[in-house]
PDB file of N, CA, C and O in Angstrom:
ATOM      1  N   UNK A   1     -30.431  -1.190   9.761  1.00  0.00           N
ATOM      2  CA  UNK A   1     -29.199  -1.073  10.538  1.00  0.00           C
ATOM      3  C   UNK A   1     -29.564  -1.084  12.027  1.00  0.00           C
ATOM      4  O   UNK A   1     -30.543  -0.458  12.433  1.00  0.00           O
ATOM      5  N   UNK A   2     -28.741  -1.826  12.868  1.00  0.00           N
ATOM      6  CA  UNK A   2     -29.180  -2.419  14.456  1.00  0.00           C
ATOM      7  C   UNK A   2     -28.691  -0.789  14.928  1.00  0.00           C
ATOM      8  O   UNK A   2     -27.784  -0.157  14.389  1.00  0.00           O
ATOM      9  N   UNK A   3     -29.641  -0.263  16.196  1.00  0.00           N
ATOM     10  CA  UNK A   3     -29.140   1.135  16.555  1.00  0.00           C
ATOM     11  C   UNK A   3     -28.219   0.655  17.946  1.00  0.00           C
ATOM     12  O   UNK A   3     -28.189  -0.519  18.314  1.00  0.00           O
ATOM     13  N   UNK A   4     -27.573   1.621  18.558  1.00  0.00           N
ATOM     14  CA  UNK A   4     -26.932   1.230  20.028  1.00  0.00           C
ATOM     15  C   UNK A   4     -27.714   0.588  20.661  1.00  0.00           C
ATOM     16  O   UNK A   4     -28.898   0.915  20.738  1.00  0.00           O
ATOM     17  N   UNK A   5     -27.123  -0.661  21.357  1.00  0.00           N
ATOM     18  CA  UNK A   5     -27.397  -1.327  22.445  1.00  0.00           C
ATOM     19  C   UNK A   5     -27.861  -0.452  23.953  1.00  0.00           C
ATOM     20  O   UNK A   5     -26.999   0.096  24.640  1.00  0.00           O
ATOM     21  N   UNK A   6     -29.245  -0.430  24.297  1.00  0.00           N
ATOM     22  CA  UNK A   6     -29.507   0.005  25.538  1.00  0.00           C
ATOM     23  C   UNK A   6     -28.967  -0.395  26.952  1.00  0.00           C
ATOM     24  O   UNK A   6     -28.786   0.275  27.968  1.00  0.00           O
ATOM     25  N   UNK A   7     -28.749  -1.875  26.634  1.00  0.00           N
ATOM     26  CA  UNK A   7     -28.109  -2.553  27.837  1.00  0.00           C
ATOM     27  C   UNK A   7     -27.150  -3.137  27.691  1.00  0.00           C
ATOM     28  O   UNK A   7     -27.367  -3.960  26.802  1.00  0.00           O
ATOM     29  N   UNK A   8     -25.877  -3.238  28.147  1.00  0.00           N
ATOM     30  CA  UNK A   8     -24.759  -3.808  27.592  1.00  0.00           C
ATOM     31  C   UNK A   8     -23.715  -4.443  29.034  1.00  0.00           C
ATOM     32  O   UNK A   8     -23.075  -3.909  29.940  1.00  0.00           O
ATOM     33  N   UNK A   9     -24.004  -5.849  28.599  1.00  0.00           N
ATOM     34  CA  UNK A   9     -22.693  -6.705  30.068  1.00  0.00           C
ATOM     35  C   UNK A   9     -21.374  -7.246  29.023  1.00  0.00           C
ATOM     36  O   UNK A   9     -21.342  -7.947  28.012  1.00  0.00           O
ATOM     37  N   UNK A  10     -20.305  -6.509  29.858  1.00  0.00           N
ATOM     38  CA  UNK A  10     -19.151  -6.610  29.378  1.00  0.00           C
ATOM     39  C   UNK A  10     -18.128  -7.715  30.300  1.00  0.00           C
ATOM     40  O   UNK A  10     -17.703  -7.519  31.439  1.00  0.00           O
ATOM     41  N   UNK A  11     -17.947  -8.632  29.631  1.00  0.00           N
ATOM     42  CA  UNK A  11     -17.081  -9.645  30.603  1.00  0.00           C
ATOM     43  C   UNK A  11     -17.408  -9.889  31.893  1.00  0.00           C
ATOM     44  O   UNK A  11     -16.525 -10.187  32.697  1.00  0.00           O
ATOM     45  N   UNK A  12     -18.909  -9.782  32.313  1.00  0.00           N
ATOM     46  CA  UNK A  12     -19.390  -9.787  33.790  1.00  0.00           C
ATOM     47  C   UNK A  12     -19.183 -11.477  34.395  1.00  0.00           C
ATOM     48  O   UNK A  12     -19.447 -12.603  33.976  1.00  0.00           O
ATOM     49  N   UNK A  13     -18.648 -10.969  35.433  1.00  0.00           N
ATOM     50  CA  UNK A  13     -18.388 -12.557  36.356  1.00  0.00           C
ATOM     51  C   UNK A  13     -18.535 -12.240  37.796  1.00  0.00           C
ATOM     52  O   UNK A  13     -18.340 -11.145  38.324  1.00  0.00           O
ATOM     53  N   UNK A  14     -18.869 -13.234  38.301  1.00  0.00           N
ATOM     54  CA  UNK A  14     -20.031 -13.639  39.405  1.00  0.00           C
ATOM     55  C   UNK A  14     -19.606 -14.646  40.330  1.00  0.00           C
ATOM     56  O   UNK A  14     -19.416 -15.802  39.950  1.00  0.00           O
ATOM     57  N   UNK A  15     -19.420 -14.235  41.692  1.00  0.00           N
ATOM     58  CA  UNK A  15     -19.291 -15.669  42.624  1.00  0.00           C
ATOM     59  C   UNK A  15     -19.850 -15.566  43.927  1.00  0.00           C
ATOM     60  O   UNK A  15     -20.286 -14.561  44.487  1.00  0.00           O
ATOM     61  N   UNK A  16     -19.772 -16.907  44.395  1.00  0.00           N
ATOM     62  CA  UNK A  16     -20.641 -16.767  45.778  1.00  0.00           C
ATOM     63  C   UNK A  16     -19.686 -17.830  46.719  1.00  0.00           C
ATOM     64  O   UNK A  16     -19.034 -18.810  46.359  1.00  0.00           O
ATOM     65  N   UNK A  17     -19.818 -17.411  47.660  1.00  0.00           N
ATOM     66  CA  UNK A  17     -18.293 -18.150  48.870  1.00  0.00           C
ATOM     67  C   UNK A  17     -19.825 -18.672  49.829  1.00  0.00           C
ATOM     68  O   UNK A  17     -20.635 -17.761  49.998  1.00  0.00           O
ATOM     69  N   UNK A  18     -20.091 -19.661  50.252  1.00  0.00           N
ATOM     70  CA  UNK A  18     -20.327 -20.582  50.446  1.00  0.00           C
ATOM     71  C   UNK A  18     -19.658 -21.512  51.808  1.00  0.00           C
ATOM     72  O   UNK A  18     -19.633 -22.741  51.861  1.00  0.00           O
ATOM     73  N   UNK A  19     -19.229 -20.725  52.680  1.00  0.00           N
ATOM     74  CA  UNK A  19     -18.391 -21.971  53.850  1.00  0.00           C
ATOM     75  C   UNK A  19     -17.344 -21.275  52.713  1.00  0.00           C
ATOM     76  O   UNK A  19     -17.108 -20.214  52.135  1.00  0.00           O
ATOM     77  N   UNK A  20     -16.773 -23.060  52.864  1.00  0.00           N
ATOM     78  CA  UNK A  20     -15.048 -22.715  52.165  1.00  0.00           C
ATOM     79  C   UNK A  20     -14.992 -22.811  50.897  1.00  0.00           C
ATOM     80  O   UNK A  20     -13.962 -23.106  50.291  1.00  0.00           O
ATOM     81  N   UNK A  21     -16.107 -22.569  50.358  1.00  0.00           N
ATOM     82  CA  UNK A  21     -16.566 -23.024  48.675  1.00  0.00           C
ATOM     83  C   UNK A  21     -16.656 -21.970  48.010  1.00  0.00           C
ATOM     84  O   UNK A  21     -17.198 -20.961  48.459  1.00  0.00           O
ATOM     85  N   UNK A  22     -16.244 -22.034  47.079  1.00  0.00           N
ATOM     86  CA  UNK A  22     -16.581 -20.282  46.047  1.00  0.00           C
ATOM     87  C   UNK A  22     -17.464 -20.966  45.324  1.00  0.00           C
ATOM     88  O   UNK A  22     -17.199 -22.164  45.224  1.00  0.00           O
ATOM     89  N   UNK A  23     -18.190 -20.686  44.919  1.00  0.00           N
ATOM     90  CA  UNK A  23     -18.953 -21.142  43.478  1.00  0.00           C
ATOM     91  C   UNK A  23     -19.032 -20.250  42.318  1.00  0.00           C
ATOM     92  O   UNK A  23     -19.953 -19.436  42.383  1.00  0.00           O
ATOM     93  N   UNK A  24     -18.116 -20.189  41.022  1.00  0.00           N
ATOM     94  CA  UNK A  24     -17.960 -19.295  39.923  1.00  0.00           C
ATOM     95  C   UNK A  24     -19.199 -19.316  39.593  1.00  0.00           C
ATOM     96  O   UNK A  24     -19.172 -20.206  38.744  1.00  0.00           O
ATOM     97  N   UNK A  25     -20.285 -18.971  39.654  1.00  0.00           N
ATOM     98  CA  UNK A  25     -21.451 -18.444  38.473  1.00  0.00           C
ATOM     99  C   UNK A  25     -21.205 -18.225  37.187  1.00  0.00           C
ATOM    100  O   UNK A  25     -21.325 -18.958  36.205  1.00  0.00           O
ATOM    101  N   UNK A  26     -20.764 -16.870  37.339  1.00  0.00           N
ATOM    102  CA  UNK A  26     -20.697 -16.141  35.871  1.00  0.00           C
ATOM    103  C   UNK A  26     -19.204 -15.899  35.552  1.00  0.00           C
ATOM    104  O   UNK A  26     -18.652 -15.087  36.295  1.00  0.00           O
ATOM    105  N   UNK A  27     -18.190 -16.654  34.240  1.00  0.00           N
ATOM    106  CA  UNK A  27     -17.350 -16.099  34.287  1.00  0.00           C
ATOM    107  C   UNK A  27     -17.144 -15.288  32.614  1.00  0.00           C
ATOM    108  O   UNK A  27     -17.162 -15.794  31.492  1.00  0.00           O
ATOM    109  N   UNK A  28     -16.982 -14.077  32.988  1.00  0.00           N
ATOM    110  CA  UNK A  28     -16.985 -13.109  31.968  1.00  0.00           C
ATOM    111  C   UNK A  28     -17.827 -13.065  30.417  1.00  0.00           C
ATOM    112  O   UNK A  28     -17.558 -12.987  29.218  1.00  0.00           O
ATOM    113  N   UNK A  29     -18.970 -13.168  31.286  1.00  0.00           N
ATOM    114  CA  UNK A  29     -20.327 -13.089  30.525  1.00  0.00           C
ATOM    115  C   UNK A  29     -20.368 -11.383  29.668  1.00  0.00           C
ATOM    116  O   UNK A  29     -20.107 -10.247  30.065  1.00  0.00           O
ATOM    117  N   UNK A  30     -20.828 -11.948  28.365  1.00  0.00           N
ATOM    118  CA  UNK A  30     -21.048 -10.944  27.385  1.00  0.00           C
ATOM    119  C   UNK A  30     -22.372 -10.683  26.636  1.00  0.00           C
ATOM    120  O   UNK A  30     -22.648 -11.610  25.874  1.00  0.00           O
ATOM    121  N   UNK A  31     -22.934 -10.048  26.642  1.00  0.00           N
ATOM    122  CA  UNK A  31     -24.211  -9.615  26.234  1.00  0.00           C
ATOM    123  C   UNK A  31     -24.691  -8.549  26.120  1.00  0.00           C
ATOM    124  O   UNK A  31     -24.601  -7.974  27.205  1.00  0.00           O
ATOM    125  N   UNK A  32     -25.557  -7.444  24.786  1.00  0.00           N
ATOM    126  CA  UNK A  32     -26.116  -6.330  24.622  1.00  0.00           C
ATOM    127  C   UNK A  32     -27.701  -6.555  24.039  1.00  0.00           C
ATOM    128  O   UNK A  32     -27.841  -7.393  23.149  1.00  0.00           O
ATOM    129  N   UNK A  33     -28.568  -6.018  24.395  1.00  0.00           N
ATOM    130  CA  UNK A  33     -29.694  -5.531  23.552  1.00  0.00           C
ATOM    131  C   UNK A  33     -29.974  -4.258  23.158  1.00  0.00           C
ATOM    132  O   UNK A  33     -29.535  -3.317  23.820  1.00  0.00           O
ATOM    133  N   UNK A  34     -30.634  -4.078  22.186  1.00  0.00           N
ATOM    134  CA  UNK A  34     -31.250  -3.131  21.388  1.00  0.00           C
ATOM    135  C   UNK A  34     -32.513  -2.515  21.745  1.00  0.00           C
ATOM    136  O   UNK A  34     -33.031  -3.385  22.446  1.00  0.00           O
ATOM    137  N   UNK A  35     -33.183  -1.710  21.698  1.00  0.00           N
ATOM    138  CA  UNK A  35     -34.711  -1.227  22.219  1.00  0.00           C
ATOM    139  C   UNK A  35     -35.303  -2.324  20.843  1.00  0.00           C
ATOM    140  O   UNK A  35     -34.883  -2.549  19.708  1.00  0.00           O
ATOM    141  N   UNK A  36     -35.843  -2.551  21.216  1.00  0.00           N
ATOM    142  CA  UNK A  36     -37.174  -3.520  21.051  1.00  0.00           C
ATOM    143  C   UNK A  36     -37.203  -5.078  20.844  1.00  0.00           C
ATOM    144  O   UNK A  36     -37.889  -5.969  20.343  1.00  0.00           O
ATOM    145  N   UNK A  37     -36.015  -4.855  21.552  1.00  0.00           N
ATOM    146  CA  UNK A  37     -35.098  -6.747  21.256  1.00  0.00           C
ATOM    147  C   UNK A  37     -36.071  -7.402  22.717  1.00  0.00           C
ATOM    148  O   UNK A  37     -36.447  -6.735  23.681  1.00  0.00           O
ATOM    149  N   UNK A  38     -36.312  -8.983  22.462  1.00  0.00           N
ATOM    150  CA  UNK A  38     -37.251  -9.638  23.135  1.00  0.00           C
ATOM    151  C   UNK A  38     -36.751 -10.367  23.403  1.00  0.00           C
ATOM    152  O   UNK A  38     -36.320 -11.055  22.478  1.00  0.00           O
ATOM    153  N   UNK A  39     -36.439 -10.765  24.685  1.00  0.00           N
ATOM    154  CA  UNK A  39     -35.589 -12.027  25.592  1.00  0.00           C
ATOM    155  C   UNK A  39     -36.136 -13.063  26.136  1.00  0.00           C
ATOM    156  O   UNK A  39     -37.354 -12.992  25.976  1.00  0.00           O
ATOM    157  N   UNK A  40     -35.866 -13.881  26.634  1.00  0.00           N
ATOM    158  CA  UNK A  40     -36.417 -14.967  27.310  1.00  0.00           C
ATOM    159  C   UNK A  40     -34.922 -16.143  28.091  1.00  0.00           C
ATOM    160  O   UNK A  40     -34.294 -16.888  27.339  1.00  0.00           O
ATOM    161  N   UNK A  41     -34.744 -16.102  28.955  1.00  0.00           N
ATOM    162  CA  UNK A  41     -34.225 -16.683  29.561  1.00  0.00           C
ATOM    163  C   UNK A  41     -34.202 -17.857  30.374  1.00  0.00           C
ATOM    164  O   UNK A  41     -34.542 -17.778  31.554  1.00  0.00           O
ATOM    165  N   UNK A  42     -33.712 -19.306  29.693  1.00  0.00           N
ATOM    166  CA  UNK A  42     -34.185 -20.590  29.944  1.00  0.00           C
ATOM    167  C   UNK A  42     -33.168 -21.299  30.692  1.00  0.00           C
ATOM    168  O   UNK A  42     -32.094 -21.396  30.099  1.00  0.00           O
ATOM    169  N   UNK A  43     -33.235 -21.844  31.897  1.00  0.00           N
ATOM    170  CA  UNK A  43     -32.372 -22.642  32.370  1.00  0.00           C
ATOM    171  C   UNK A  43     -33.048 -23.107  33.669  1.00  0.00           C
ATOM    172  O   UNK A  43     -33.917 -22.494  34.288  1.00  0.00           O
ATOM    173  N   UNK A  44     -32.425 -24.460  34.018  1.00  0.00           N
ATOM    174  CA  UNK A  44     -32.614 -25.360  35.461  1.00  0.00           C
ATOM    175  C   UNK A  44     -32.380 -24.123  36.456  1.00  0.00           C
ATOM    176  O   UNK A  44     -31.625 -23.185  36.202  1.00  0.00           O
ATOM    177  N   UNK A  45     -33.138 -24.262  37.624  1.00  0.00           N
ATOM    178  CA  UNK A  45     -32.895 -23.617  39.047  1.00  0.00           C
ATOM    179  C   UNK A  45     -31.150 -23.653  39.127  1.00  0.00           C
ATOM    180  O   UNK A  45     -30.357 -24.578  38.947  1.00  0.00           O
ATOM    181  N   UNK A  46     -30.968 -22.321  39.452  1.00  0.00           N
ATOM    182  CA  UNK A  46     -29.659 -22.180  39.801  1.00  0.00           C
ATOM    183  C   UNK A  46     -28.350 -22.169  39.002  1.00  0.00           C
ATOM    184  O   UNK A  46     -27.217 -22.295  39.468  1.00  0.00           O
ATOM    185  N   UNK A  47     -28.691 -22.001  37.746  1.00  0.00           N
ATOM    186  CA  UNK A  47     -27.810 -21.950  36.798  1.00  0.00           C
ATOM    187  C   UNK A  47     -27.055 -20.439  37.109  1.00  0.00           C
ATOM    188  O   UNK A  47     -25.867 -20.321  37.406  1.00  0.00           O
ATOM    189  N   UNK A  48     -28.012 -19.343  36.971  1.00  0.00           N
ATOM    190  CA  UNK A  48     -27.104 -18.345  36.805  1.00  0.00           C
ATOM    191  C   UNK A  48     -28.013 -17.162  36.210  1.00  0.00           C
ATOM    192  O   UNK A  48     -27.660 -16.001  36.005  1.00  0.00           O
ATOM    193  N   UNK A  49     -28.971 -17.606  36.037  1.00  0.00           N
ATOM    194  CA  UNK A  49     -30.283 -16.394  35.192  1.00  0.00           C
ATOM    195  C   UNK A  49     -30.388 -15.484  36.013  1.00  0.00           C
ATOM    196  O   UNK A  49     -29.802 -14.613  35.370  1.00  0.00           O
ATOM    197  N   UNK A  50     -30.760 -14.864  37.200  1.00  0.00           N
ATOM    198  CA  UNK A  50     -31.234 -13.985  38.136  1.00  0.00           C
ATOM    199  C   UNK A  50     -29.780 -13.250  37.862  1.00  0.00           C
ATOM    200  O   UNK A  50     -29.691 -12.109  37.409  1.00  0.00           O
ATOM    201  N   UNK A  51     -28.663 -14.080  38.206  1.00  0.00           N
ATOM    202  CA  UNK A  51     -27.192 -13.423  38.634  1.00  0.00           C
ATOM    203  C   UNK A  51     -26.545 -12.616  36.821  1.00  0.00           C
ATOM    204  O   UNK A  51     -25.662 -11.769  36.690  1.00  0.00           O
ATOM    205  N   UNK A  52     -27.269 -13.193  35.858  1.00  0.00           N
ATOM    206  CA  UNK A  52     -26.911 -12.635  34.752  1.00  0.00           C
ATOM    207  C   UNK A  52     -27.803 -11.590  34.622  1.00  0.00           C
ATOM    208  O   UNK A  52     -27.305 -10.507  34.318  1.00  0.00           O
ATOM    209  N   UNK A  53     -29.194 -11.652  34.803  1.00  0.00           N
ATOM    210  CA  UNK A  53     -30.069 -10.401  34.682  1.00  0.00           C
ATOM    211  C   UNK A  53     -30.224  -9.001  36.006  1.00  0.00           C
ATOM    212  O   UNK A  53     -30.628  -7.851  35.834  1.00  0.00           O
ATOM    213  N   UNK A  54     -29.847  -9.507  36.979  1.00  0.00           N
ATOM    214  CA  UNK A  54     -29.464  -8.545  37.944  1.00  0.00           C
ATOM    215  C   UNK A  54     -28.790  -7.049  37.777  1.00  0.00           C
ATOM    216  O   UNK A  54     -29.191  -5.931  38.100  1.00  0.00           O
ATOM    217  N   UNK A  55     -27.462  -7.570  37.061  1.00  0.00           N
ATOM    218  CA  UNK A  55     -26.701  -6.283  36.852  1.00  0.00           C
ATOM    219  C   UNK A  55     -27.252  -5.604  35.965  1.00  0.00           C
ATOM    220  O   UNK A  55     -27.548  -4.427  36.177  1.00  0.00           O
ATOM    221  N   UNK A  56     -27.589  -6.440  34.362  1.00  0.00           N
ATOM    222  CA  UNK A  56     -28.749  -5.839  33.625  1.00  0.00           C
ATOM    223  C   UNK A  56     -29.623  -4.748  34.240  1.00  0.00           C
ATOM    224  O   UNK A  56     -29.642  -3.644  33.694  1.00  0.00           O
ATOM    225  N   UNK A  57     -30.215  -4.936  35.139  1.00  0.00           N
ATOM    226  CA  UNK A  57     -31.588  -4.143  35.581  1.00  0.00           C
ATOM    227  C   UNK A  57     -31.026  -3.243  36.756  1.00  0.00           C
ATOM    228  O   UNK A  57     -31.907  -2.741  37.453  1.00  0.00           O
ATOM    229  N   UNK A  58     -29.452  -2.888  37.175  1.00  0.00           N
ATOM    230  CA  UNK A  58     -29.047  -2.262  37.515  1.00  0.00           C
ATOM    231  C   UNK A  58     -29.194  -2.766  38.980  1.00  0.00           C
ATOM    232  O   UNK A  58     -28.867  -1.872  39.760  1.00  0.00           O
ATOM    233  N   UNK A  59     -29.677  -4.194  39.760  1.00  0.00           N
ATOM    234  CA  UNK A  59     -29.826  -4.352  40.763  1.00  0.00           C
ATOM    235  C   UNK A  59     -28.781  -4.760  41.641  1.00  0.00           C
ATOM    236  O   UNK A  59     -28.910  -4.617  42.856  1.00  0.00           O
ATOM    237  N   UNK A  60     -27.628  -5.318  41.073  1.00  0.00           N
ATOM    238  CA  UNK A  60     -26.295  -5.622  41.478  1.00  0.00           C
ATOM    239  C   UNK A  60     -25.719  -5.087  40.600  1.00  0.00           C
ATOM    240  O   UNK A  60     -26.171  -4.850  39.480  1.00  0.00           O
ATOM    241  N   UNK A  61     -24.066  -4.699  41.235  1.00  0.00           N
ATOM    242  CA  UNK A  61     -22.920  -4.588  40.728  1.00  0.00           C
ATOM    243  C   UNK A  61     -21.874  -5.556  40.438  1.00  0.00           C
ATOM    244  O   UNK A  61     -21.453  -6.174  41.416  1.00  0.00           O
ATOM    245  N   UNK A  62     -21.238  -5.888  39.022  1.00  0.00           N
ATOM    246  CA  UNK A  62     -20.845  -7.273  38.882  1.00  0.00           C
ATOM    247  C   UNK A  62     -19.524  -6.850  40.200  1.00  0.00           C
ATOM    248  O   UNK A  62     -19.173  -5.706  40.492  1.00  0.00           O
ATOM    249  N   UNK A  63     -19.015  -8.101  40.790  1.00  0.00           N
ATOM    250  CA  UNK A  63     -17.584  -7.741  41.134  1.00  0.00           C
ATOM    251  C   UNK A  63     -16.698  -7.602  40.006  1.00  0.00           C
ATOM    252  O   UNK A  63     -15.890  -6.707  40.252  1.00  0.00           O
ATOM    253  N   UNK A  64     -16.500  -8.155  38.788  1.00  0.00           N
ATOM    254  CA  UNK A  64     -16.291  -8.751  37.333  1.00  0.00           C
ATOM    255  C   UNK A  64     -16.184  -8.077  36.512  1.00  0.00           C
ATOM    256  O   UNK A  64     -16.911  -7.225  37.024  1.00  0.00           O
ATOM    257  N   UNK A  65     -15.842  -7.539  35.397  1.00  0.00           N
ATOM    258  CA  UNK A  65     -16.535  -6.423  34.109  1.00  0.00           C
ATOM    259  C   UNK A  65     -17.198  -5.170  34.428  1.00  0.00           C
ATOM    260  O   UNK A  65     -17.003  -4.344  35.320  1.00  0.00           O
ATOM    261  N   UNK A  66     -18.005  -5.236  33.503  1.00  0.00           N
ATOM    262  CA  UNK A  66     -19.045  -3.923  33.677  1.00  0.00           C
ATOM    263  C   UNK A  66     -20.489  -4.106  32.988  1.00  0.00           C
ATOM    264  O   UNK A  66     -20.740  -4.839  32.031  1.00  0.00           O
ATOM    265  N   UNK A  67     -21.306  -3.345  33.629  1.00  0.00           N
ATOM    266  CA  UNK A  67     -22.575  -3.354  33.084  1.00  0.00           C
ATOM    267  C   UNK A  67     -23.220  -2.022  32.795  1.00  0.00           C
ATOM    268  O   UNK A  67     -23.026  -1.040  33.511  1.00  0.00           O
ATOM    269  N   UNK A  68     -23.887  -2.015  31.873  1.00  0.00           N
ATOM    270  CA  UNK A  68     -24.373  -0.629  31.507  1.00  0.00           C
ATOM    271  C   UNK A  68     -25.788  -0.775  31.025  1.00  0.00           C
ATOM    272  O   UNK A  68     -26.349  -1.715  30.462  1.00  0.00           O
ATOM    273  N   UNK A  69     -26.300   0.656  31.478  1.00  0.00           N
ATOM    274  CA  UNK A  69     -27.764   0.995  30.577  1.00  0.00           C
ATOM    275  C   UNK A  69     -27.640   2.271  30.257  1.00  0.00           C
ATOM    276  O   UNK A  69     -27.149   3.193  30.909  1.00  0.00           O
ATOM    277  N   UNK A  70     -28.302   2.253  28.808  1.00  0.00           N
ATOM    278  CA  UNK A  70     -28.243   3.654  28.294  1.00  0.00           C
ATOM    279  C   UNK A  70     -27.069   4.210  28.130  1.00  0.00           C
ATOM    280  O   UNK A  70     -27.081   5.440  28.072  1.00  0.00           O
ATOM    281  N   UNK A  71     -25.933   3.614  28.026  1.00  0.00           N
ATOM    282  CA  UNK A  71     -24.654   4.650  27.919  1.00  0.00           C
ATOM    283  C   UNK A  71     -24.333   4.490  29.659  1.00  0.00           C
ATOM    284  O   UNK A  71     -23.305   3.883  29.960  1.00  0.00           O
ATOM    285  N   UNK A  72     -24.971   4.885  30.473  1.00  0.00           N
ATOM    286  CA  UNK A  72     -24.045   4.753  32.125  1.00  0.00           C
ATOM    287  C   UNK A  72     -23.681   3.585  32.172  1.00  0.00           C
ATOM    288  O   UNK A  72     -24.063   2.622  31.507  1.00  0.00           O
ATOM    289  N   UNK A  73     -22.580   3.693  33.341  1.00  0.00           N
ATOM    290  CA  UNK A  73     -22.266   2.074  34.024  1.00  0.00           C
ATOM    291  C   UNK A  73     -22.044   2.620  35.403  1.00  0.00           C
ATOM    292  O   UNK A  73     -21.772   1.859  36.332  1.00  0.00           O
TER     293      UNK A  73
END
């Protein structure tokens, strides 16, 4: 049986204004892991990896959803 998720992004979305440009990144991204779950994260420069693992690691706050570790957000 899978135990609680340690890290958990709830509908997280992401943008960046640019001049007169928004650029959506992330829109309402969903994702949890488990303690001993093993990730790897694959994509072209600039997709969106840093901006999805950020809030994860508690380094940004989404504007978007919510993000949590351990039970806090």
């Amino acid at each position: 049986m899978p135990s609680e998720p340690i890290i958990r992004l709830e509908r997280v979305s992401q943008h960046y204004t640019e001049g007169a440009e928004t650029r959506q990144v992330l829109r309402e991204a969903s994702v949890s892991f488990v303690a001993g779950d093993v990730l790897a994260v694959h994509g072209r420069s600039g997709i969106g990896k840093c901006t999805l693992l950020n809030p994860a690691a508690g380094i940004d706050s989404p504007p978007g959803g919510q993000a949590g570790v351990a039970g806090a957000r």
